[in-house]
C-alpha positions as CSV (number, residue, x, y, z in Angstrom):
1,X,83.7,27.7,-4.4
2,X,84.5,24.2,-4.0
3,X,86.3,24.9,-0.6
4,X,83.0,26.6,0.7
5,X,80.7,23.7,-0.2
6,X,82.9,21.7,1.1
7,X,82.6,23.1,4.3
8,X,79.0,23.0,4.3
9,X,78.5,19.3,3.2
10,X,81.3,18.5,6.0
11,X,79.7,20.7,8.8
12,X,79.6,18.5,11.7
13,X,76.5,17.8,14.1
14,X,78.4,18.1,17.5
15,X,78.2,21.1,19.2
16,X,81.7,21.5,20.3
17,X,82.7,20.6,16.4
18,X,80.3,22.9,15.2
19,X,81.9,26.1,17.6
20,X,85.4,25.1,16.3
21,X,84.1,25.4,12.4
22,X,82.6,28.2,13.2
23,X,85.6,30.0,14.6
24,X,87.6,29.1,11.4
25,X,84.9,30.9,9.4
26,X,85.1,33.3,11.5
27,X,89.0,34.0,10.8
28,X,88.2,33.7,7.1
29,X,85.6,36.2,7.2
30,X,87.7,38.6,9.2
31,X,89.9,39.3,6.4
32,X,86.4,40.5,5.0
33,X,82.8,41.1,4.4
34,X,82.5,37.8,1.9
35,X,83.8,34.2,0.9
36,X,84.8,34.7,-2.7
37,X,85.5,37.7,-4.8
38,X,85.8,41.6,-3.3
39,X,83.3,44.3,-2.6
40,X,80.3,43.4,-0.9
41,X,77.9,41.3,-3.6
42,X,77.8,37.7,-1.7
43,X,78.8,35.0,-3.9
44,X,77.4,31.4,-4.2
45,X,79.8,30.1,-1.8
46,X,78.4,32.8,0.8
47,X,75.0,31.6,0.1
48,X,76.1,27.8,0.3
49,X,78.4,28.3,3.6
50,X,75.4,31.3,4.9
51,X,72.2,28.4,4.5
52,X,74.1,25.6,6.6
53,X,75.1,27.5,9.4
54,X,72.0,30.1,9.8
55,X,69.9,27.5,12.0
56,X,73.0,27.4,14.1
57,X,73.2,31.1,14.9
C-alpha cells in the first residue's frame, strides 16, 4: 500500500511527467485488474492511486 500512496502524493503536475506515470501504471496494471491482492475487489491502494489520477483521464 505504501508504494501506491506514494505514487499518488508524488504524482507530478507536468503533463509530459504525468503521461510517463501514467504509462508505468499502466504496465503494473497489465499484469492485472488491481494494485494489491487478487480477484477483482479493489483495494485501498486502487482507491488512493484511482482518486489522484481520475481528473487526469
Amino acid at each position: 500500500v505504501t508504494e501506491w500512496i506514494t505514487f499518488a502524493d508524488t504524482f507530478p503536475i507536468d503533463a509530459t511527467a504525468q503521461i510517463k506515470a501514467l504509462q508505468e501504471l499502466d504496465g503494473k496494471l497489465s499484469q492485472g485488474s488491481i494494485l494489491l491482492g487478487n480477484g477483482l475487489e479493489p483495494s485501498e491502494a486502487d482507491t488512493v492511486v484511482f482518486s489522484v489520477v481520475v481528473p487526469i483521464i
